[in-house]
TILUMMI-846830 format. One record per residue (C-alpha): residue in one letter; x, y, z. Coordinates in pm, whole numbers, m for minus. Layout:
BEGIN
- rest;c1;c2;c3
- A;X;Y;Z;
...
END
This chain:
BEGIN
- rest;c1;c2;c3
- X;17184;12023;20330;
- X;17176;11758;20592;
- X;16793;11872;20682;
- X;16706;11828;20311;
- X;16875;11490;20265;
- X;16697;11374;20594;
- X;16341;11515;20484;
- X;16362;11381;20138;
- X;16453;11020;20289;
- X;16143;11076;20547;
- X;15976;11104;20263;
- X;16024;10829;20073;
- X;15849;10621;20389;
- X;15508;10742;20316;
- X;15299;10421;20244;
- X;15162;10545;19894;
- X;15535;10660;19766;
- X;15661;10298;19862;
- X;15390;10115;19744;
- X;15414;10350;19412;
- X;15777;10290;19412;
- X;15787;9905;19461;
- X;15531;9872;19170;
- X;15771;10060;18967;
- X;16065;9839;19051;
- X;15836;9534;18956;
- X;15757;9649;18627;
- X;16103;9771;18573;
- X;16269;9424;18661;
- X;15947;9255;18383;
- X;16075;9496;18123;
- X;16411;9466;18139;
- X;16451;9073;18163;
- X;16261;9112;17827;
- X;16454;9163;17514;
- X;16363;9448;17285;
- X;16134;9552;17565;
- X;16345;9791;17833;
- X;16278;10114;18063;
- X;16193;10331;17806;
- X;15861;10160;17673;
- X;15789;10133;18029;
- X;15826;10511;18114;
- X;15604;10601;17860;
- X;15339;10365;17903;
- X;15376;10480;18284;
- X;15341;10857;18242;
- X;14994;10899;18144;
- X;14897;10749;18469;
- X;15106;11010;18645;
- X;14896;11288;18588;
- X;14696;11282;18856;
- X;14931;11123;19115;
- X;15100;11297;19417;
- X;15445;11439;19271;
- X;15658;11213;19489;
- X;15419;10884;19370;
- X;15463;10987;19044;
- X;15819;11032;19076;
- X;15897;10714;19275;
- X;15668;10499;18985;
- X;15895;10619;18718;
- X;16219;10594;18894;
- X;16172;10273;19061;
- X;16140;10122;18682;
- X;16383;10370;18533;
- X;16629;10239;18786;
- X;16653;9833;18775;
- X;16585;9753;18392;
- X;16977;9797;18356;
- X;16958;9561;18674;
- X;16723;9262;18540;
- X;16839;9312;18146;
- X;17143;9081;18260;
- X;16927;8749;18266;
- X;16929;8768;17914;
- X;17250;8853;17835;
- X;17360;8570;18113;
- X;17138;8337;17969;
- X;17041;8409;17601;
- X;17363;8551;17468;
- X;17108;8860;17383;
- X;17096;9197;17503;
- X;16812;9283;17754;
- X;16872;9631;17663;
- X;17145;9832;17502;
- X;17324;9851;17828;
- X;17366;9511;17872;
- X;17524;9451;17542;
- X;17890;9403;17692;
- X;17753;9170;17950;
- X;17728;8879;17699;
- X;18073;8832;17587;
- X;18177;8641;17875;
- X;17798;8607;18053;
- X;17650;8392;17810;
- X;17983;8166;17833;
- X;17950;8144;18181;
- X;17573;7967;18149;
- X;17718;7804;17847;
- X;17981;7635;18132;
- X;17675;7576;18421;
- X;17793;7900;18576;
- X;17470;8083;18533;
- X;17410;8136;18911;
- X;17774;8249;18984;
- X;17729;8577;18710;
- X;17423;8640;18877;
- X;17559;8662;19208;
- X;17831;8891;19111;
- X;17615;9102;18797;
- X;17338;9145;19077;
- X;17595;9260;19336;
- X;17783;9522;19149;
- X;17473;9637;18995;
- X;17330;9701;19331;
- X;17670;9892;19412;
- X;17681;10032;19093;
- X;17356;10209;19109;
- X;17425;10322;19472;
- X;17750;10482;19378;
- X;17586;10659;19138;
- X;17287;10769;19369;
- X;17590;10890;19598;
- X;17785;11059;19331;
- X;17443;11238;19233;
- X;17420;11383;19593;
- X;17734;11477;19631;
- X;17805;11601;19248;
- X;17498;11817;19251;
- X;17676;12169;19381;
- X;18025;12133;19212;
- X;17949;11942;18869;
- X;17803;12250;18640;
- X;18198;12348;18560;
- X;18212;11978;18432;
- X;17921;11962;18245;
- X;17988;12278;18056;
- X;18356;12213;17993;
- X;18228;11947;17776;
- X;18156;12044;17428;
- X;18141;11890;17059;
- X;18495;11848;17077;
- X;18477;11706;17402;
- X;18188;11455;17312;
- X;18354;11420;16956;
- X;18687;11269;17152;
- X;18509;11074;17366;
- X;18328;10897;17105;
- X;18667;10810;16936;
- X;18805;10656;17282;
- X;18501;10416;17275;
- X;18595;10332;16915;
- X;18945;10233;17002;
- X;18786;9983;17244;
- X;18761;9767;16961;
- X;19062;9634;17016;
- X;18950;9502;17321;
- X;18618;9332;17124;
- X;18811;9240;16788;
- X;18869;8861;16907;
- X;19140;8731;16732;
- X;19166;8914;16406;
- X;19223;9328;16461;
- X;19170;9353;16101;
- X;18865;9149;16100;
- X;18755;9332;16430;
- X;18836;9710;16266;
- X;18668;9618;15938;
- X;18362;9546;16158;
- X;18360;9864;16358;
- X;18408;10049;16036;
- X;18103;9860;15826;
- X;17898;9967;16214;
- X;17974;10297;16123;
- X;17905;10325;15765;
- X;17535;10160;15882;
- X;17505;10494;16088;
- X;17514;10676;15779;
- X;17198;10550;15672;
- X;16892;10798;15635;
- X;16910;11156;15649;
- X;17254;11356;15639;
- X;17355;11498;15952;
- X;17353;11841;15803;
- X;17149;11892;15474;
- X;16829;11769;15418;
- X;16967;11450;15204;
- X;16874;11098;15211;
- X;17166;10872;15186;
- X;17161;10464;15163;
- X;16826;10485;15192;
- X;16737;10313;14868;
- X;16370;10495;14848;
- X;16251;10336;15152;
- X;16069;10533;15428;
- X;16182;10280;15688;
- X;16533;10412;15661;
- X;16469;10766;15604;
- X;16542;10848;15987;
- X;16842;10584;16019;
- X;16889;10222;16067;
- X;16679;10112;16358;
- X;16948;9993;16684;
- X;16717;9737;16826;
- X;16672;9522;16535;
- X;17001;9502;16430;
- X;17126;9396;16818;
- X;16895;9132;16843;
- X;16930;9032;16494;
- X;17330;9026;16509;
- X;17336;8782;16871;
- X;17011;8662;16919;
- X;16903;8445;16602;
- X;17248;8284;16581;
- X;17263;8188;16964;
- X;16901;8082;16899;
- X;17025;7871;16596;
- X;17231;7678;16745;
- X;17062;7555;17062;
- X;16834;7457;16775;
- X;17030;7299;16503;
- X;17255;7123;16753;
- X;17012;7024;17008;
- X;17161;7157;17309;
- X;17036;7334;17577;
- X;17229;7666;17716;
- X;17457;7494;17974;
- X;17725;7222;17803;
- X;17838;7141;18109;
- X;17693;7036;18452;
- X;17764;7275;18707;
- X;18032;7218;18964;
- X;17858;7302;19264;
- X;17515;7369;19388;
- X;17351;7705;19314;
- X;17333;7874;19636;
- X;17724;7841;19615;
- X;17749;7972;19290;
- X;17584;8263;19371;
- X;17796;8299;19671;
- X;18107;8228;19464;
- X;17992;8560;19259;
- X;17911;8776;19533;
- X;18274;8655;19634;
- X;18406;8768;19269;
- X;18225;9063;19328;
- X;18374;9168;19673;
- X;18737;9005;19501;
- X;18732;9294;19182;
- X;18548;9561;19446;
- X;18825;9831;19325;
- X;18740;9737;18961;
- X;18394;9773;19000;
- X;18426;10066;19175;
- X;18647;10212;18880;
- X;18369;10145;18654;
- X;18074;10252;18842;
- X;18289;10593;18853;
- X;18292;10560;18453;
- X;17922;10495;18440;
- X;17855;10799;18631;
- X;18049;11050;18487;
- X;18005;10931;18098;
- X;17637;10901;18196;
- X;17579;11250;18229;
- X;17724;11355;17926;
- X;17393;11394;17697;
- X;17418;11171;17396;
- X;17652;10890;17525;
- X;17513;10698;17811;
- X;17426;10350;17862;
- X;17434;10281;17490;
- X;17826;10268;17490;
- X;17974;10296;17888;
- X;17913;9955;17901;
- X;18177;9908;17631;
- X;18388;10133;17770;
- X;18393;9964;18097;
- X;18479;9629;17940;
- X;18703;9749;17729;
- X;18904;9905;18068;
- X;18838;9565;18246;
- X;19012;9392;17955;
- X;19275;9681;17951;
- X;19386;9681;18287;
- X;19412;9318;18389;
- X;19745;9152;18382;
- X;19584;8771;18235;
- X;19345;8903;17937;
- X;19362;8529;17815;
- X;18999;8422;17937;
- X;18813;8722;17846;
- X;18521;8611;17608;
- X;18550;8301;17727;
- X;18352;8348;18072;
- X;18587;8566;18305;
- X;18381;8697;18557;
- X;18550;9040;18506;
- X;18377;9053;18185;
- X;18021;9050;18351;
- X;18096;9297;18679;
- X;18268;9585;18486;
- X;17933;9653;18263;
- X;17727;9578;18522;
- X;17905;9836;18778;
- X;17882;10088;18495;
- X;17557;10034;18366;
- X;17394;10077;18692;
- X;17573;10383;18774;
- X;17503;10549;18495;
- X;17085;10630;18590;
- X;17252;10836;18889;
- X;17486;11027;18624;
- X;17201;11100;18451;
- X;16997;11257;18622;
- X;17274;11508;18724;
- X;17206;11727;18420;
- X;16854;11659;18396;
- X;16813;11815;18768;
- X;17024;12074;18789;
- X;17002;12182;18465;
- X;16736;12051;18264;
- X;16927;11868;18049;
- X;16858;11507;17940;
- X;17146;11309;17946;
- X;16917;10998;17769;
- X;16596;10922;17666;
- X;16468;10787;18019;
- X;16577;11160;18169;
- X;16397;11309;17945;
- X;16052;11176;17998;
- X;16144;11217;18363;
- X;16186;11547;18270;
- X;15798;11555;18139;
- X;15695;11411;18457;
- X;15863;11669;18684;
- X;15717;11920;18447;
- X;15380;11824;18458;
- X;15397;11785;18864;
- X;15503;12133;18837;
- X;15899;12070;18936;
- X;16100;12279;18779;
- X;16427;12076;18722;
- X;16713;12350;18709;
- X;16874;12588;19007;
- X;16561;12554;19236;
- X;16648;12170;19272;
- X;16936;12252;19382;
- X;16821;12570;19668;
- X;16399;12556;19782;
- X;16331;12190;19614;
- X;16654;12033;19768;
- X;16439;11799;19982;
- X;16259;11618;19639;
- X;16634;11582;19502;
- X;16751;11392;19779;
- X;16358;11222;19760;
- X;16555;11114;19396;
- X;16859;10979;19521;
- X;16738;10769;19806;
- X;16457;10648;19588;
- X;16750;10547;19364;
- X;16957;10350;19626;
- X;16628;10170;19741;
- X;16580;10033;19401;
- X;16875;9899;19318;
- X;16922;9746;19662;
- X;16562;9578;19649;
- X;16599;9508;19250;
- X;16947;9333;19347;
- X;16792;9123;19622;
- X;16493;9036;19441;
- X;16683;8894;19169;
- X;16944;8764;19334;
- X;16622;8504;19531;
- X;16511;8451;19155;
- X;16813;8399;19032;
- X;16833;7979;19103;
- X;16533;7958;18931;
- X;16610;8177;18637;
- X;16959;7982;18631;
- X;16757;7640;18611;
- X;16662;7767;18226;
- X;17029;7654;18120;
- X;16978;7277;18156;
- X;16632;7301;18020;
- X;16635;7190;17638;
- X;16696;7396;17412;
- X;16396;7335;17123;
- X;16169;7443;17450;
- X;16336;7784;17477;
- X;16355;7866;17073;
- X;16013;7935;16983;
- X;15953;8130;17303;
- X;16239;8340;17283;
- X;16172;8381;16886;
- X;15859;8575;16931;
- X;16031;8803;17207;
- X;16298;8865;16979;
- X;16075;8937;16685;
- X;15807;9130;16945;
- X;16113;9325;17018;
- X;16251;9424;16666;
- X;15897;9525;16593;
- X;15877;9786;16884;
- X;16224;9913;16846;
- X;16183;9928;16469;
- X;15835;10096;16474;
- X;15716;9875;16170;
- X;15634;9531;16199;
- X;15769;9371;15832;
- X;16045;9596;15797;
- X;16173;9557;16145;
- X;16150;9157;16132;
- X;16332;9149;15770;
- X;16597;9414;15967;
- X;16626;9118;16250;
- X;16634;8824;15970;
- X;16905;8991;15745;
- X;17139;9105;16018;
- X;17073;8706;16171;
- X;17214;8576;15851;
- X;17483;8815;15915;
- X;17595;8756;16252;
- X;17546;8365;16208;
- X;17853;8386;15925;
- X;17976;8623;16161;
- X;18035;8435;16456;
- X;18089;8107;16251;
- X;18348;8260;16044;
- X;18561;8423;16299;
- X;18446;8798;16286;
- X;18371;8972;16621;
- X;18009;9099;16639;
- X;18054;9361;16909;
- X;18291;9618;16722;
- X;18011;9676;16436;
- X;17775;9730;16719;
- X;17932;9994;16895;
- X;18055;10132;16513;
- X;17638;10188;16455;
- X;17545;10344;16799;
- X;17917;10609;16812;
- X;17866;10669;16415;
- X;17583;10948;16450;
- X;17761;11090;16769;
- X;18101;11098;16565;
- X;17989;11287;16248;
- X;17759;11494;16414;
- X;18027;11625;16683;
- X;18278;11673;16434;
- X;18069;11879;16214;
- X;17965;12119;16480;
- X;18283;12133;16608;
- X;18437;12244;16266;
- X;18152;12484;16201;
- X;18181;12601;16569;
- X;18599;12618;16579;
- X;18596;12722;16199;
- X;18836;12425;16085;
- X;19067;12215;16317;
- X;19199;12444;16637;
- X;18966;12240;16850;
- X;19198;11967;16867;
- X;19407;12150;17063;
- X;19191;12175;17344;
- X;19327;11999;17678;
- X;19056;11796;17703;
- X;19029;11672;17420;
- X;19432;11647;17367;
- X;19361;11366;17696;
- X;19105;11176;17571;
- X;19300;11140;17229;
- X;19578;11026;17397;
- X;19395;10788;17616;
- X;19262;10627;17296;
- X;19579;10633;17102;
- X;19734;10427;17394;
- X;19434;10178;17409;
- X;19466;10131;17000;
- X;19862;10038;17116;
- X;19783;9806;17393;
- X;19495;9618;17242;
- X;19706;9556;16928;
- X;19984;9420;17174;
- X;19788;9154;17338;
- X;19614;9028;16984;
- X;19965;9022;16858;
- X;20047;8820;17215;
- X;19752;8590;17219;
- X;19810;8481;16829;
- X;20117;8420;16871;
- X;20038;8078;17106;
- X;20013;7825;16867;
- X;19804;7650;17172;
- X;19579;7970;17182;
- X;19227;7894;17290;
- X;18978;7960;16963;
- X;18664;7956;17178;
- X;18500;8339;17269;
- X;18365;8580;17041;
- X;18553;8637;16750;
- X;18786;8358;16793;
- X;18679;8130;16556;
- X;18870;8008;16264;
- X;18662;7874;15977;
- X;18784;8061;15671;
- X;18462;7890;15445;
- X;18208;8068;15689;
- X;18424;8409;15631;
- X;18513;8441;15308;
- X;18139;8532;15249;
- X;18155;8780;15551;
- X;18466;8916;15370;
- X;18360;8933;15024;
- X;17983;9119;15151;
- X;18168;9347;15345;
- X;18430;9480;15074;
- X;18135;9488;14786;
- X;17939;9746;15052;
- X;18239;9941;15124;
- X;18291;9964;14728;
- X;17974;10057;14665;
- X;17901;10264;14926;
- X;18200;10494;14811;
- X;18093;10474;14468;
- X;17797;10607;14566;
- X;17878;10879;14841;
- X;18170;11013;14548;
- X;17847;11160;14383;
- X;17753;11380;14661;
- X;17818;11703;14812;
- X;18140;11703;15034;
- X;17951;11786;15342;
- X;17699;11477;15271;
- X;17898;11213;15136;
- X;18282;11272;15346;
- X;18188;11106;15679;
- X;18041;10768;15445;
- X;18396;10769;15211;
- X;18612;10837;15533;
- X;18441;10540;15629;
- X;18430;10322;15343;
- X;18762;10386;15202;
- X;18996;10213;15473;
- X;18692;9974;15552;
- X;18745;9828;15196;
- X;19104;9817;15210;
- X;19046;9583;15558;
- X;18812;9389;15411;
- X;19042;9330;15136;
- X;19291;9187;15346;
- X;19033;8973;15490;
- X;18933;8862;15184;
- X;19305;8751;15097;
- X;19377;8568;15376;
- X;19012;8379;15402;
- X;19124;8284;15005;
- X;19471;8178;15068;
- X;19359;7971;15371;
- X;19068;7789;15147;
- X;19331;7691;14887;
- X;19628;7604;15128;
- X;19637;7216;15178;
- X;19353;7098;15037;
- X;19279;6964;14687;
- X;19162;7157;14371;
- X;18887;7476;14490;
- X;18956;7405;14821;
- X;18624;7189;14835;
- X;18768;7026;15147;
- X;18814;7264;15342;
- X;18455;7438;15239;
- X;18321;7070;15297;
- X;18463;7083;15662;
- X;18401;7448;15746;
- X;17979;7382;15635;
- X;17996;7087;15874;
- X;18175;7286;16134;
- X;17893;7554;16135;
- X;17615;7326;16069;
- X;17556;7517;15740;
- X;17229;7274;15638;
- X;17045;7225;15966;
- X;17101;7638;16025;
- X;17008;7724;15661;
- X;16668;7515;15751;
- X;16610;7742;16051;
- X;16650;8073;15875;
- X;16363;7922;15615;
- X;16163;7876;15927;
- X;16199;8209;16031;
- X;16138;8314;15708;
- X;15841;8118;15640;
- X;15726;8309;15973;
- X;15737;8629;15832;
- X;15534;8514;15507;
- X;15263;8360;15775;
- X;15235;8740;15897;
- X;15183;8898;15612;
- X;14943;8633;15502;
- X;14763;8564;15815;
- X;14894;8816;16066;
- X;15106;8802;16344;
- X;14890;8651;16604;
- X;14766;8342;16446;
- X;15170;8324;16242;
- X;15401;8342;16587;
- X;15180;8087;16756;
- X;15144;7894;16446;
- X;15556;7949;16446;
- X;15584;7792;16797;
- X;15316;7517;16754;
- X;15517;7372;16431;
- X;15826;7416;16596;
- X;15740;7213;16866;
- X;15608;6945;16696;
- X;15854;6896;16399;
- X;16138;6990;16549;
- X;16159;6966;16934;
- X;15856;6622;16871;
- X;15676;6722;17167;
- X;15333;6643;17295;
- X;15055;6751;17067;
- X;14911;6861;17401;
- X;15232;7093;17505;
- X;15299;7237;17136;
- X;14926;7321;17206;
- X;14954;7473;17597;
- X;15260;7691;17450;
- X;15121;7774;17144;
- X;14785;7917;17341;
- X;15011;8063;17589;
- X;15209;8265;17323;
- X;14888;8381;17175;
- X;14753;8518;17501;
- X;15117;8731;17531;
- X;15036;8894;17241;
- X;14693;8943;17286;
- X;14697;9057;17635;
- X;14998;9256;17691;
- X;15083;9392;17326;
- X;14764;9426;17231;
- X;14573;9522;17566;
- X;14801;9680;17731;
- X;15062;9788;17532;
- X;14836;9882;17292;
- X;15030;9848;16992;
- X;14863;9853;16609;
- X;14924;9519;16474;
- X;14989;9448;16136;
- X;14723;9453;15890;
- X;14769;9129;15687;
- X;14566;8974;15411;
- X;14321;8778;15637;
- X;14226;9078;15777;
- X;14170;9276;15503;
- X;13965;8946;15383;
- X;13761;8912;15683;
- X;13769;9176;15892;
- X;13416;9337;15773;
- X;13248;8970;15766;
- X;13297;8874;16141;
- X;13032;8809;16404;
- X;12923;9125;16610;
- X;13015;8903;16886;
- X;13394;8820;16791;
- X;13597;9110;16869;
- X;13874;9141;16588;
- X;14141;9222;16816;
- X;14151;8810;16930;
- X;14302;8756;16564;
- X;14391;9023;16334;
END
């Protein structure tokens, strides 16, 4: 073994394989600092190229941007408030309040130091896992999974802010979404209200940036503010030193969760998606002061970090040794071993032992160059939260809505997705209601009803449930349900209570409509799944049914606090709360935005986003004509050159194009417009 893991690191230190894999790490770091964009777009614009490559080029491209997108996706989660990618999703509850406090450069330091440690612990467990982990793997079934699942659920009492019924309602109207398209079982749409767009399911990526991008978005533009509302305390370097510090300070924390993101990461069907909520959730679970989580503790930025990272190396466990993806990005690694004619499966493990240790040190090089990389960029990256904010909107606006379009695989449909589930997550977060427990209801609500199913069908009714396993889990989630309920309880109970952090809020006129929207869908979603077969419509009313009794209660108490002390209606109290939120200037925005969408349809979206971000400028940030003009040109050429070019995505085919297309020049290439 020690030849092997000595030959595969000689390996590595051919010129082409490094060259190969520091391209890879340079695309991976563009991708994931872009939202909606991530390591799996990459990987499969990457693969064709590897066809005629050496195998360990080939391999060391797609690793080396496999690796660090979970490793660059934090600069928008730091400084956005919006997911890079779904494994940075945890990172923004108390990122984004760090840049919001001038801390920007001190969650770099430590996000860029435990993800470098992250992703080497799991390049070590990989080695070292790879002869004894098969018993593991395969003592995890449905049931198993099925448990699991549930203990990521009861995290949302560590995400529920400071309402558990508000925060459970949430997780329950996530998992209702999940129901949406075809049944797990029979070949049934459900919720799909005759729309192809939702026969599959509910697209993730649209709904994640919809739900925290476009209401961060609205307010640095309806208040006028740029990211940071405070000046920083110290100079950057030190900030960045101060996290590296914080890192080194929580190293046993870290290390707990890096050890979460590996072994949950090689569990097919979990993955990044949710061990970043796990980890958090333990962060917030374990620490003796929970008081200034979601309000920028630093804990709350190196516990998904650690696990994020660590998860890539707890993938590829099953995809090497057994063939079995444990995500999406394993399993077009998969294709590429296959078409280099690597066998993933026993041999990697006996005669290609060298080219698995190739994998791991190719691995820990990443994440150690992607860390210090980033970490150099990271002052200038961190000067972006004292730069205005009507400068960063439009910008960030046609990433968001690039984004939705490629995770949503239809360009209308995807940005009406985004829009709706913006107006949603602006009365979210202005009303009170965490946004992070519906979330992680939508991405565990497939895994939960498919698991159970199979396990029933496979156990013939309930005897699974007494399986040790998943006896353990249960009774690890049972106690988190117990101890996140506790220190709500706790933290509501100070009357001088910070109301600052997600889900904190207390503005009962911003969510009474959250309230009332949620307990007409969870009525009418039962009323409609009552209709159908048990097998298709029991998941949805398991879900509805207690979801409309918490919505209910919600409803109540957002009532009984509008009438409570103020005059007839409660008109004062509405009058205060639609100040509070800035319910006119925000209200304006989303006509913007949807105005923007119109443009497309009309004109298409390469002369509407820059059209988008030229107005913008001008009416609302009153810029230079001559810099609303730069930016506007500088936008088109993004979509032009790398959606169109290289990406090579279809645009939209909008009105002007069906107009002029046939009637241009031989000598104007359509592509510049339509």
């Amino acid at each position: 073994m020690l030849e092997a893991l000595l030959t595969g690191l000689d390996s590595i230190f051919e010129l082409q394989v490094l060259l190969f894999l520091g391209l890879g790490i340079f695309i991976g770091i563009w991708l994931g600092a872009v939202p909606g964009l991530g390591g799996i777009i990459g990987m499969l614009l990457l693969l064709p190229f590897t066809f005629d490559m050496e195998p360990l080029s080939a391999i060391a491209l797609l690793l080396g941007l496999f690796a660090v997108t979970t490793t660059s996706d934090t600069i928008a989660s730091v400084m956005l408030g919006i997911p890079g990618t779904a494994a940075s999703q945890a990172t923004i509850l108390d990122g984004y309040p760090l840049a919001k406090r001038g801390e920007a450069p001190r969650a770099f330091g430590a996000a860029f130091a435990v993800s470098a440690y992250g992703g080497v612990f799991g390049a070590v467990a990989l080695a070292i896992s790879l002869p004894i982990v098969q018993p593991l793997i395969l003592a995890f079934g449905s049931p198993e999974i099925f448990a699991l699942a549930l203990l990521g659920l009861a995290m949302v009492g560590a995400l529920s802010g400071g309402s558990m019924v508000k925060g459970l309602a949430a997780a329950a109207m996530g998992l209702l979404l999940s129901t949406v398209g075809a049944a797990q079982t029979v070949a049934e749409e459900r919720y799909s209200m005759g729309l192809e767009y939702l026969v599959d399911d509910l697209p993730l990526i649209p709904v994640v940036l919809g739900i925290f991008a476009i209401p961060e978005l609205m307010e640095l533009a309806t208040r006028n503010i740029s990211i940071a509302r405070e000046t920083a305390s110290q100079d950057t370097r030190s900030s960045i030193r101060e996290g590296v510090r914080d890192a080194v300070r929580h190293g046993w924390l870290a290390t707990r969760c890096a050890a979460i993101g590996t072994y949950v990461g090689m569990l097919p069907g979990l993955g990044a998606a949710i061990v970043d909520w796990v980890a958090y959730g333990h962060a917030v679970q374990s620490a003796r002061d929970k008081s200034r989580f979601g309000e920028g503790d630093i804990r709350g930025v190196i516990a998904p970090e650690a696990a994020n990272n660590a998860t890539k190396g707890g993938a590829l466990i099953p995809a090497v040794a057994f063939a079995i993806p444990g995500s999406l990005g394993t399993a077009i690694l998969l294709s590429a071993l296959i078409l280099q004619d690597i066998r993933p499966g026993p041999d990697m493990l006996t005669t290609e032992l060298h080219i698995t240790f190739s994998m791991v040190w190719m691995l820990v090089i990443a994440n150690m160059v992607a860390a210090g990389l980033l970490m150099m960029w990271s002052r200038q990256v961190a000067r972006l939260a004292f730069v205005p904010g009507h400068f960063l909107v439009p910008g960030v606006i046609v990433f968001v809505f690039m984004g939705s379009w490629l995770g949503g695989l239809s360009t209308i449909e995807a940005w009406l997705t985004c829009f709706l589930f913006g107006v949603v997550g602006y009365l979210m977060k202005a009303g009170g209601w965490a946004r992070p427990p519906l979330i992680l209801g939508l991405i565990l609500g497939t895994i939960v009803e498919n698991r159970f199913l199979l396990s029933m069908t496979t156990y013939d009714g309930i005897g699974w449930l007494a399986n040790p396993i998943v006896l353990i889990v249960l009774a690890l989630g049972i106690l988190t349900i117990v101890l996140s309920a506790r220190s709500t309880l706790r933290s509501n109970a100070q009357v001088d209570a910070p109301r600052v952090g997600e889900g904190r809020a207390r503005n009962p006129a911003m969510s009474f409509p959250v309230s009332l929207l949620f307990f007409a869908a969870f009525a009418a979603a039962a009323w409609t799944a009552a209709g159908w077969e048990a097998e298709v419509g029991q998941f949805p009313l398991v879900m509805a049914a207690p979801g409309a009794v918490l919505a209910a209660v919600a409803l109540l108490r957002d009532t009984r606090s509008l009438t409570a002390g103020s005059d007839a209606g409660g008109r004062v109290t509405i009058v205060e709360g639609a100040r509070e939120a800035v319910l006119a200037r925000s209200a304006l925005f989303l006509a913007w935005l949807a105005a923007t969408i119109l443009a497309t349809l009309l004109l298409g979206m390469k002369i509407a986003l820059p059209l988008f971000v030229f107005a913008y400028l001008l009416v609302w940030g009153r810029m230079r004509l001559a810099v609303c003009t730069c930016y506007a040109l500088a936008i088109w050429g993004l979509l032009v050159g790398f959606y169109d070019r290289i990406i090579r995505l279809t645009f939209h085919d909008s009105l002007a194009h069906a107009l002029v297309a046939a009637d241009l020049p031989v000598w104007l290439p359509g592509w510049l417009f339509l």
